[in-house]
KEMARDO-912664 format. One record per residue (C-alpha): x negated, y, z. Coordinates in steps of 0.001 Angstrom, whole numbers, plus 500000, padded with zeros to 6 digits. Each point is the difference from the previous one (the first is absolute). Layout:
XYZ/...
This chain:
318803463497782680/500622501633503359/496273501012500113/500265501587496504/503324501891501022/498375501003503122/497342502261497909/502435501453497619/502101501203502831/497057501436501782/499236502232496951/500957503717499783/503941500350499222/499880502466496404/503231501921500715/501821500536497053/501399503439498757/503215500782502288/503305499129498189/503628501583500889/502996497732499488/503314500115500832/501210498506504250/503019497984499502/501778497936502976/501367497321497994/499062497579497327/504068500627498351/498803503794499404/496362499204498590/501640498173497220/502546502835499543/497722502786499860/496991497892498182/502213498369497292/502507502670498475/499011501277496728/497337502666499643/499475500363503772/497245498563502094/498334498680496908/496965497690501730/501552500678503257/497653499060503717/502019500460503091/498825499201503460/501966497442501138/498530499219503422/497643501586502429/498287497420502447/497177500255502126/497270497205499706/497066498615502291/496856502298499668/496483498025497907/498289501695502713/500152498139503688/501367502752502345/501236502159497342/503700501373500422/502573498277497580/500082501669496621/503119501002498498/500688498753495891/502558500243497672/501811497275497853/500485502230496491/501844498270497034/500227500248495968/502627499843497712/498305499261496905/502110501760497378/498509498505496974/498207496959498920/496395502310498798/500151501096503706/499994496210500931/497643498509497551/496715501530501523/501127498821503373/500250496451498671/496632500714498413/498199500973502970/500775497092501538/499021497878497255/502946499155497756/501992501012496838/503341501612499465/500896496636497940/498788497547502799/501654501792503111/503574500115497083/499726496357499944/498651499769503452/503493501992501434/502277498381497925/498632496220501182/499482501220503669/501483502910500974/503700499443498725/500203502089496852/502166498309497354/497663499313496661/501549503073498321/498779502494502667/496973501220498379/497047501911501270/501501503833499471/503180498718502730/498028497996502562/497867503453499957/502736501536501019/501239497678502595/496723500091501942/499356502028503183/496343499524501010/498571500876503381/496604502093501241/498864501257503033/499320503838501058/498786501442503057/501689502308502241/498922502953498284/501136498744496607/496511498721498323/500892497075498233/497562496818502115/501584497629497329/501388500682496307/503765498970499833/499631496758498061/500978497017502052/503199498400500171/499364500455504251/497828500540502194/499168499635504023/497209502142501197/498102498075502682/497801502686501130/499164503902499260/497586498303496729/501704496656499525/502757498161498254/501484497371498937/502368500034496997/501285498183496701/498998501052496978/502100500390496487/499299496443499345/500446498779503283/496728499705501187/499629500326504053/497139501298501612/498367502923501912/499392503158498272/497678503036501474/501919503300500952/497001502237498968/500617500843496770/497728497189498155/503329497381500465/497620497279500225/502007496908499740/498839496905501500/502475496854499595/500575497878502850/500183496095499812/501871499061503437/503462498675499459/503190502062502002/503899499438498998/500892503841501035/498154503298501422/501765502045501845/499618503450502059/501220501383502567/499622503278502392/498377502904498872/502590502486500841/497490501631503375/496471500487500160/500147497875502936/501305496816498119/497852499840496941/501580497742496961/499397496733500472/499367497375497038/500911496339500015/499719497352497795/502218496608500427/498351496599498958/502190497196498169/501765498016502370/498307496036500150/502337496694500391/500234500502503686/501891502921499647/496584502102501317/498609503182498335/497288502747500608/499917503370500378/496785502551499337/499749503876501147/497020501846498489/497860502189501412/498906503288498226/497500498243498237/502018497656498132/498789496955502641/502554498231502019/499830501342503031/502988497800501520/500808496256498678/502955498318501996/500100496460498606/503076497027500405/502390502745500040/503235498413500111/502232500747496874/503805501031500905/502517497854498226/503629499761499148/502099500865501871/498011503429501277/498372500399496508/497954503355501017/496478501098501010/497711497503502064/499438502682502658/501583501959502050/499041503775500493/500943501596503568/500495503675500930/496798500223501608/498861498809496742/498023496991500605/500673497287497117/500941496340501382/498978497099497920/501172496535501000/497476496991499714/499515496419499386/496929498961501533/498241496564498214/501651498101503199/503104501236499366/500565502109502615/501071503797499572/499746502941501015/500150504058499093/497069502009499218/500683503437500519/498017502431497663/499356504150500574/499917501193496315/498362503066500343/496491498102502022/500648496925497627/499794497718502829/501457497680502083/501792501460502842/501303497055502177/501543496212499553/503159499332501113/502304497287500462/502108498353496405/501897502843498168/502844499336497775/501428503003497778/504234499041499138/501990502123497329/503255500868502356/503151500654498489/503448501133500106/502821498093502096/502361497937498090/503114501929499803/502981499063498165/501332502841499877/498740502906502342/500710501152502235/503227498023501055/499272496121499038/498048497365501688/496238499640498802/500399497253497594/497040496933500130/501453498834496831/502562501004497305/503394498277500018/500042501431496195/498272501325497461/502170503489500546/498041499759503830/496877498990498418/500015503023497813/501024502541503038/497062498330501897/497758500308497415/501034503870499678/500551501114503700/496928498138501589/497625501683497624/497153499116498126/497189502011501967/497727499326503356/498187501239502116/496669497938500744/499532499282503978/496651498547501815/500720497318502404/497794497272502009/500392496393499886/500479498980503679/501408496415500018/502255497295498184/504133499515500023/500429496439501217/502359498147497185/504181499765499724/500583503699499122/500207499036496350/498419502915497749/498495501689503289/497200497332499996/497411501891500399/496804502611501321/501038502118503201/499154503501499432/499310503033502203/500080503414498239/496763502405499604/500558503502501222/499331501995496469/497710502761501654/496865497478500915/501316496324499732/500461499080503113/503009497702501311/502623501855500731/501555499021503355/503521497861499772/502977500863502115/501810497669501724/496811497542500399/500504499064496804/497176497842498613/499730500865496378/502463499902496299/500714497717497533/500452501082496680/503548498793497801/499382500075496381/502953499020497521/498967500537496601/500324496410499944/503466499693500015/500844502544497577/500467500126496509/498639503490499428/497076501028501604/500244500897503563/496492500067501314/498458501359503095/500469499503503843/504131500127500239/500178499623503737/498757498801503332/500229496960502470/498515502003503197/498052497517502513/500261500722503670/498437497710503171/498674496309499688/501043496672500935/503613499831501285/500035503664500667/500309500526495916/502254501666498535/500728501769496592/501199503788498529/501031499279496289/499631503398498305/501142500926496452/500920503437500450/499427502984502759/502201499559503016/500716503162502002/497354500736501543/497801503212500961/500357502971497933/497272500033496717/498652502897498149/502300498970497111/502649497433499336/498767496661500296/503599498462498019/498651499883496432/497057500929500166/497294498250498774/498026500177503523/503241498403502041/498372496624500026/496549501231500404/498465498000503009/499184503147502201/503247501008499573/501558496111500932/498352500377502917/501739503082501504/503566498878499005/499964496397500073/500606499813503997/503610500919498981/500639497153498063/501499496355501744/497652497819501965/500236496630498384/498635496564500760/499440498997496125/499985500959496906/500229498296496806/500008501234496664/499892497876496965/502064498092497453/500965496592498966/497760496979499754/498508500819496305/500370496098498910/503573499928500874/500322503677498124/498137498949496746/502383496653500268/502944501979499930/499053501713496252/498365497488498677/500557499783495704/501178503988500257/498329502399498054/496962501491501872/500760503671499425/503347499469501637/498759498643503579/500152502872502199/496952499976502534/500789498819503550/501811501738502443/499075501178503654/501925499895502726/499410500139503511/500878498529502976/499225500716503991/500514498941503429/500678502302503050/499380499941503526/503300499344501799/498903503314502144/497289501763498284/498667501438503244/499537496222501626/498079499278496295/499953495987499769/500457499105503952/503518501554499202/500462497738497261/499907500011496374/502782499366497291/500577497519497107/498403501545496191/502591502393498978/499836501122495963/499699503519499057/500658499455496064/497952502125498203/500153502776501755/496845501547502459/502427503010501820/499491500358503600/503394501175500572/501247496528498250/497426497890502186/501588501970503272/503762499100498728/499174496708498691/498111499454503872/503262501602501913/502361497535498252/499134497021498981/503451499347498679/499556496279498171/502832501029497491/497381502438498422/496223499751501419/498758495674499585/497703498988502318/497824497470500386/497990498124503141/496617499379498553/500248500598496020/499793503488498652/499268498455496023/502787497414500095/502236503131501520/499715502216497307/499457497501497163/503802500210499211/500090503940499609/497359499589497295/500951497897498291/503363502359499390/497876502794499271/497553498167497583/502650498919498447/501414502660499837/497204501955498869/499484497129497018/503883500765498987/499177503818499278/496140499495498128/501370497114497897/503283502103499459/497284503086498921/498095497676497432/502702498996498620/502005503384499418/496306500691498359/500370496828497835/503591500006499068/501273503005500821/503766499689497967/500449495958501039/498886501145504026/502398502812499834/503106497232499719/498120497363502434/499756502743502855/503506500999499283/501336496914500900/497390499554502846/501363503261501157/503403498455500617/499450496867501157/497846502129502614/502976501920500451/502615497264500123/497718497921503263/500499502895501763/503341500445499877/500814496733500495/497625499996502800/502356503424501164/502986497567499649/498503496574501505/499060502010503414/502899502435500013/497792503319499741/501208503324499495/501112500597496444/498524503560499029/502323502315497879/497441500889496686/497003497506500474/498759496210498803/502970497989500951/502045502916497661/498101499845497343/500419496312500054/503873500439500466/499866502189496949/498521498025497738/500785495989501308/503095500680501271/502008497055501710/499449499340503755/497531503022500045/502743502439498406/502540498806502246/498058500093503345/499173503876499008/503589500422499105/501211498632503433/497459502339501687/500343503208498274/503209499941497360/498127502335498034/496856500446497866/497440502596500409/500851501649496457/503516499628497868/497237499122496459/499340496667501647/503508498748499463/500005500661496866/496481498120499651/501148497144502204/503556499513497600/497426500194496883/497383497061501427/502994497894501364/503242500908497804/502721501866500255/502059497435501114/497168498235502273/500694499913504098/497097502494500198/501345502491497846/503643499310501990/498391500835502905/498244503415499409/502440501442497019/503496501178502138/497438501542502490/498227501605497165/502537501651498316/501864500684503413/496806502001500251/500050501658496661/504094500806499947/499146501774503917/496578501823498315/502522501262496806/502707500827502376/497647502234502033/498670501663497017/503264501081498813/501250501397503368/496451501793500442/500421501448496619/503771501299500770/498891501227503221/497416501990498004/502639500927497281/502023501515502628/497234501534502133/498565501870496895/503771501243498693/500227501810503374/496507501715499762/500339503845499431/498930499860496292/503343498058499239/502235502496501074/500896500208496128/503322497888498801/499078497845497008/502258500287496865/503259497842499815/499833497199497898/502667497214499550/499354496531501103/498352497908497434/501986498024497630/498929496739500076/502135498901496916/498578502103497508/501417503219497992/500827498752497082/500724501845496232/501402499178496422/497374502506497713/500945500675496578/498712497193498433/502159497534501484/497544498664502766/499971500026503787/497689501852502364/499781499639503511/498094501736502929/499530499106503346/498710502201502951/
């Protein structure tokens, strides 16, 4: 097949006649100027210019143009379909099975659905007619496209459009540069992957041949779902491989010779994203949500894009850092892939994922456990957010780049030296125990928290000694680690000698259940909304009444307008009368008359609020009048009064009163 391609390439290119169509810059404006009524009627449009590998060794690249159709009718479509061998009928039925028309879209609208694609060369002769649904050009007389009916294959650019179908197997094609003379587009085709996660991937030459095969290409799964390779300024493509020992390594490919440049040590491409924020830029980076209102600002403020990072694989985490189990990485300077060189001595990064533990999804590398010296000179940076550090071109708070390795590298000497870090949760047997028999969509996945130990002087390291395991919660903040390290204070920060799981095991379990309370609360809302309204209402003040008779039980400060009121409002008793004895008032004069109407007007509650209430309202009436006198009097002196109103006698409060002449009385009163 290659053979036969070969020859028709090598024939003389018939030019066809120049054509002159319209130079748009985006694919929203070819529809608008190539779909309104009576206007660009059989519309072609370049789309793209991009210049290709010459047929000729030694030959400059070419430049081409990517032109494409709007078919504005179906008889403009139906010799298309013919010419490659089908019917209007068969491609109707063939779109609507395949190509996600409904069965009522007939041929006349998929017609006028369709953009096709061609190729011209850079002085506008048409190389290929305009009737493909795309089309790569490998070469100045080659490429390979899919045809109406989805046929792949490679197609001559000289005029004949010679197809020749191809028979090798590829899950996606792809191109990329183009743009200079000096980087020619480059086509690649991506083989299935096999059970061992391994895939291939072929470049062809200008002849259609694979010029380039890179075999056992290791396919990159969850969670850095992205592109197998990595592509570095300098523009060499890195490939990592599984050799049939198992061991691996990077090939490193120059697109534009199609060969291999160099092997290099294991390469491992991660998806980095934001830091965890609760709620930036003022709350601790959060490991895990306390509720599903956190969850929800995590979800929002830590974003949902990344920025993919190259690093090497340069040893193993020994175990008893919980979810930090794992691969030592160096990062790859992103101009040539080499390893960039680690302040501090540090020996390399291990990734924190936690997409685990949440309940939406939260995916990506979240933060860092930074490595430094060996043996009983370790120690540990734990990184989840930028901490001071030199000045950047940009912000690194927020930005999707702040956790970027090269970036952790620079700033993470201002974070605490520690001598261990563990981050994990509770033992998983003792958590699926604990909600066992509950409905599955209400268990809440399980929550991180961390705990650390610190060097008792961090410039000694360990020959200074080291602390017991002190818990950080949930939370990842530097500034939290540095206050939780400078006090200590055993009222608020547990600690533990030896057992960092057993040490936070109690704070989950509060905060899974916790977490179970609000999703099985949120189903059933869903499920029963007008029942659920009166169950929360009463969970509401029971919740309500604990705490203030946990306000009463330890003597705490009663606040003037807060829980414990609303609970003196509305239970009244011993919570009434301790707010009473503080205050001897109520924040408004309406909630007497509320409290008299929930107890009784003759109730001790209503006793105790009423004289104060309408002490309150007799002073407020008394005011009024003597502001409204004041007023009175201040207005009769203004200049405009100057006038004497008329005289008129005092009113007669018992009535004028008159005999008419039919014998009856009539009174009036003023």
């Amino acid at each position: 097949m290659i053979r036969r391609l070969a020859a028709i390439v090598a024939m003389a290119a018939i030019s066809l006649p120049a054509h002159a169509w319209k130079n748009y810059s985006s694919t929203d404006k070819f529809d608008t100027e190539c779909r309104q009524p009576n206007k660009g009627v059989g519309c072609i449009i370049e789309a793209e210019q991009v210049y290709v590998r010459p047929s000729t060794e030694g030959a400059a690249p070419k430049k081409l143009s990517l032109v494409k159709h709007f078919i504005p009718d179906e008889e403009t479509l139906i010799p298309i379909l013919e010419r490659q061998g089908t019917t209007g009928p068969a491609y109707e039925k063939f779109a609507q099975d395949n190509l996600g028309f409904g069965k009522n879209n007939y041929l006349y609208y998929i017609a006028r659905q369709t953009v096709l694609t061609g190729i011209a060369d850079d002085q506008g002769n048409i190389l290929l007619p305009a009737e493909y649904r795309w089309a790569y050009p490998v070469s100045d007389k080659l490429a390979y496209v899919q045809r109406v009916d989805l046929q792949y294959g490679y197609v001559t650019l000289d005029g004949t459009a010679s197809f020749t179908p191809t028979s090798f197997y590829w899950s996606h094609i792809n191109q990329h540069y183009g743009k200079k003379p000096d980087q020619p587009a480059v086509v690649r085709f991506e083989g299935p992957t096999n059970s061992d996660g391994l895939k291939s991937y072929f470049f062809p030459g200008p002849t259609g041949e694979f010029d380039l095969t890179l075999d056992r290409v290791v396919e990159r799964r969850e969670p850095d779902k992205g592109n197998d390779y990595y592509v570095f300024n300098n523009n060499l493509y890195a490939f990592p491989v599984r050799a049939e020992d198992g061991s691996e390594f990077s090939v490193y490919v120059d697109p534009f010779k199609l060969e291999i440049d160099h092997l290099g040590p294991q390469l491992t491409i991660m998806a980095i994203g934001h830091s965890l924020d609760n709620k930036p830029p003022n709350q601790w980076t959060r490991l895990s949500p306390k509720s599903y209102e956190e969850l929800d600002r995590l979800a929002r403020s830590s974003g949902t894009d990344f920025v993919n990072m190259p690093l090497e694989k340069r040893g193993t985490l020994a175990s008893g850092h919980g979810v930090f189990n794992g691969d030592i990485y160096v990062p790859l300077s992103l101009e040539d892939g080499t390893p960039v060189e680690l302040k501090d001595g540090a020996v390399g990064m291990v990734p924190l994922y936690v997409n685990d533990h949440m309940d939406i999804s939260v995916s990506g590398v979240r933060g860092w456990l930074v490595v430094y010296g060996e043996g009983p000179d370790r120690y540990y940076r734990f990184i989840t957010h930028v901490v001071g550090g030199p000045e950047f071109k940009e912000p690194l708070a927020g930005n999707v780049n702040e956790l970027a390795p090269i970036n952790v590298n620079l700033y993470a000497v201002n974070a605490l030296k520690l001598a261990d870090v563990w981050v994990g949760s509770m033992d998983e047997g003792l958590y699926r125990d604990m909600f066992r028999g509950q409905n599955p969509d209400d268990i809440p996945s399980m929550p991180l928290h961390a705990a650390v130990r610190f060097f008792e002087d961090p410039d000694l390291g360990a020959a200074g000694g080291i602390s017991d395991w002190y818990t950080l919660g949930a939370s990842g903040e530097d500034a939290y680690v540095r206050q939780t390290a400078e006090h200590r204070n055993p009222q608020f920060y547990k600690s533990s000698p030896d057992d960092p799981q057993t040490l936070v095991t109690e704070e989950i379990i509060k905060q899974a259940r916790a977490l179970f309370e609000e999703k099985y609360d949120s189903r059933m809302g869903r499920e029963y909304p007008e029942q659920w309204a009166a169950v929360r209402a009463e969970r509401l003040a029971k919740s309500q009444r604990e705490k203030a008779d946990e306000i009463l039980a330890n003597g705490y400060e009663i606040q003037f307008n807060d829980v414990f009121y609303t609970v003196a409002r509305t239970q009244g008793g011993k919570y009434l009368q301790a707010y009473w004895n503080r205050y001897k008032q109520l924040p408004n004069e309406a909630d007497a008359s509320d409290i008299c109407s929930r107890f009784g007007y003759n109730s001790r509650e209503c006793g105790t609020v009423w004289r104060w209430a309408q002490a309150m309202y007799e002073g407020r009436a008394q005011a009024e009048r003597v502001a409204a006198e004041e007023y009175a009097r201040k207005a009769y002196r203004h200049p405009i009064f100057d006038w004497k109103p008329d005289y008129r006698p005092p009113p007669n409060y018992q009535g004028r009163c008159y005999i008419l002449g039919d014998g009856t009385e009539k009174c009036f009163y003023d």
